[in-house]
C-alpha positions as CSV (number, residue, x, y, z in Angstrom):
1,X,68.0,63.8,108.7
2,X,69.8,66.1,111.2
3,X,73.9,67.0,109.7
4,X,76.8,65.5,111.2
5,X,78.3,69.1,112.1
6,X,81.9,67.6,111.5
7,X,83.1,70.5,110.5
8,X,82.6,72.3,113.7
9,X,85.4,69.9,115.0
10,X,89.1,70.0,114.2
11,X,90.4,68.0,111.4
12,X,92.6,65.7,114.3
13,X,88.6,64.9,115.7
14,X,87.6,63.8,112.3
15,X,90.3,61.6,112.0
16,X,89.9,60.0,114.9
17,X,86.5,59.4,114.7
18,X,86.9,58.0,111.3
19,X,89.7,55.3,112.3
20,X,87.2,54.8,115.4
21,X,85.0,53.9,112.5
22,X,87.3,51.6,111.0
23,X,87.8,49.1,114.2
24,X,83.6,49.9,114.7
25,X,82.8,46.6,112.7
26,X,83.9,43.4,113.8
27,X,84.5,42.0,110.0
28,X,86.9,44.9,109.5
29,X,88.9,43.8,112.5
30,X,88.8,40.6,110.7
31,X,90.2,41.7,107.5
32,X,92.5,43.5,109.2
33,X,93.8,40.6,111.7
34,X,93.7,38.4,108.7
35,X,96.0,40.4,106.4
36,X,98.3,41.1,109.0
37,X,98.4,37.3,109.8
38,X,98.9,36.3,105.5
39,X,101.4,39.1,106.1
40,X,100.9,39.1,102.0
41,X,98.4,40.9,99.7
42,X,95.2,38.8,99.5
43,X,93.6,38.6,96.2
44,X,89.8,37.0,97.1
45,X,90.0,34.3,99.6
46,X,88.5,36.7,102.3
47,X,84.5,35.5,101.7
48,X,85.7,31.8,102.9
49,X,88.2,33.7,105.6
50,X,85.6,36.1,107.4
51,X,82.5,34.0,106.2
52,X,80.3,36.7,104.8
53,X,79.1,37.6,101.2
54,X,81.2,39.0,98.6
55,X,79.7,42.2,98.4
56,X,79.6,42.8,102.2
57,X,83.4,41.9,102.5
58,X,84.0,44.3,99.0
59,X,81.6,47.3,101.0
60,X,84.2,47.0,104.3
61,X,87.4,46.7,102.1
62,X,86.3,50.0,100.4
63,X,85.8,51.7,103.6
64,X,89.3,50.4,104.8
65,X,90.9,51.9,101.5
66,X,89.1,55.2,102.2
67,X,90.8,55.4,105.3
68,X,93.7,54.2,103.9
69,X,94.4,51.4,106.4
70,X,94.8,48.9,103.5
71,X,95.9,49.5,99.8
72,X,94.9,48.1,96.5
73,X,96.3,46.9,93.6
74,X,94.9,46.0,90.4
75,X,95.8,42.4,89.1
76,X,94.1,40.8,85.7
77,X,90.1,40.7,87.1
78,X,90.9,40.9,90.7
79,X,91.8,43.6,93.1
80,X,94.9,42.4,95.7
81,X,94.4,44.5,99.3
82,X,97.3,44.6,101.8
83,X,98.1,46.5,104.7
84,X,99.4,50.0,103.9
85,X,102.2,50.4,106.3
86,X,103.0,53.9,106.5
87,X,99.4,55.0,107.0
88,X,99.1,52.3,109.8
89,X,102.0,53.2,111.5
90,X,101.0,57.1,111.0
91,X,97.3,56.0,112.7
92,X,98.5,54.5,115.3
93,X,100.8,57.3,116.7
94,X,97.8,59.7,116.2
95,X,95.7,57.3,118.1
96,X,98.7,56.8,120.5
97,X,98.9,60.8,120.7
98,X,95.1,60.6,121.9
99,X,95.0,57.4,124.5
100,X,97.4,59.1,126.3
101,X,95.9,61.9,127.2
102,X,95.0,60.3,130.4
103,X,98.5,60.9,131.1
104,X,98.1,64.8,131.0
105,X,95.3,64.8,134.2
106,X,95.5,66.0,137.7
107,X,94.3,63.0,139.6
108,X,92.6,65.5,142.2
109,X,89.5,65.7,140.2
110,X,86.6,63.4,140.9
């Protein structure tokens, strides 16, 4: 299997392309909408929410903490997820930063 050759790009590539990877699935989107919408950690309740198995909800809230989109807390046997608001703020001017670039071109091109 070929290499990703991510680090021939700069660190602000990477990070785009990994929150591009984040909104790439549409359960994530879901997990996302949904904890925005509880507006309160969530503590297990997503499986009847998004409708898919335990383990494929746990695999995309793992990714999400990765990123660092959503943040988890330990409580008893279960793990409580909500958004992380600083990082989501900080993603969202970076991704603000990069859609609009369009602003920066000559319209005489093309």
């Amino acid at each position: 299997m070929g290499l990703a050759k991510s680090e021939i790009f700069t660190d602000q590539q990477n990070e785009l392309a990994l929150f591009a990877k984040a909104f790439s699935h549409p359960a994530r989107v879901a997990i996302l909408q949904h904890l925005f919408k509880i507006n309160a950690c969530i503590c297990g309740d997503l499986v009847s929410e998004i409708g898919l198995a335990q383990p494929t909800i746990s695999q995309h809230l793992k990714e999400l903490k990765q990123l660092g989109l959503i943040k988890g807390t330990v409580e008893g046997t279960s793990v409580c997820y909500c958004i992380h608001p600083e990082n989501w703020a900080a993603m969202k001017a970076k991704l603000q930063d990069f859609l609009n670039l369009d602003t920066l071109i000559n319209n005489g091109c093309c």
